[in-house]
C-alpha positions in Angstrom: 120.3 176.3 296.8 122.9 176.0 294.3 125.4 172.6 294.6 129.1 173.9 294.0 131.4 171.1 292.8 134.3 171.5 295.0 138.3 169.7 294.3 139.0 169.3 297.6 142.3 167.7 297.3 143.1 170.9 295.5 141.6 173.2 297.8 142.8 171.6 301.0 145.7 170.5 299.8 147.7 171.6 303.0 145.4 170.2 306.0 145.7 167.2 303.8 148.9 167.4 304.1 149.0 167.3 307.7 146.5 164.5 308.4 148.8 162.5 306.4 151.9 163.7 307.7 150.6 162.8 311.5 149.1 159.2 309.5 152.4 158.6 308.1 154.5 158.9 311.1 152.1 156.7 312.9 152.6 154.2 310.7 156.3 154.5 311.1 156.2 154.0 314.6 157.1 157.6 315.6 155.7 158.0 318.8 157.2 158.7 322.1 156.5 155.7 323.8 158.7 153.6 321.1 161.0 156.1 320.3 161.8 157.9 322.8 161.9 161.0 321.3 159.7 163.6 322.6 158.9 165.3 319.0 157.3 162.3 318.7 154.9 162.7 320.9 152.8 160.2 322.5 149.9 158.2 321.0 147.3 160.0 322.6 148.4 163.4 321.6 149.3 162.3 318.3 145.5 160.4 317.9 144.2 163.8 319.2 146.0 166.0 316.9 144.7 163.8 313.9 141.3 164.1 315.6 141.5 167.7 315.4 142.9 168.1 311.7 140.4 166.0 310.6 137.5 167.8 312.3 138.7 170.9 311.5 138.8 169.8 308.2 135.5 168.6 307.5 133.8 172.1 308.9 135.9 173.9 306.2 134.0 171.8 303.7 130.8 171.6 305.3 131.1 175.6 306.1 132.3 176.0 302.1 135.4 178.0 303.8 138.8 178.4 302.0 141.7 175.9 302.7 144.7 177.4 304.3 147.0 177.0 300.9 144.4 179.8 299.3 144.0 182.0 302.5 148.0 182.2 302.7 148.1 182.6 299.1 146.2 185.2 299.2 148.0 186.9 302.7 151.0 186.6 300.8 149.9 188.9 298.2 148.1 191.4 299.9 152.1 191.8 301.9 154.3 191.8 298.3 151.8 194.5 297.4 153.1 197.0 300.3 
């Protein structure tokens, strides 16, 4: 079995992205229940979402799959083509 070296910051770049996105705005205190605000959302939802992301995450690596940011890359092209 052949080891492929993999940038993952490169290649995930965009679920990345969102797991730091949800991070940063729970360390900013953005949740509903000190807000206010339902975008927010509450901590549970927003410990669940980061949960997911995460998990997701790791069985794109584990599964060698393609981050989003190449998938829509290449979606993208395949349209300007028609």
């Amino acid at each position: 079995m052949e080891n492929k070296t993999i940038d993952i910051v490169s290649e995930y770049s965009r679920e990345l992205n969102e797991i730091r996105y949800i991070l940063n705005n729970l360390e900013d205190g953005r949740i509903y229940e000190k807000t206010r605000w339902t975008q927010d959302g509450y901590l549970a939802t927003n410990i669940q979402k980061l949960r997911k992301e995460i998990t997701h995450l790791l069985v794109k690596i584990q599964n060698g799959e393609e981050g989003d940011k190449k998938r829509i890359r290449e979606a993208l092209a395949k349209y300007s083509e028609t």
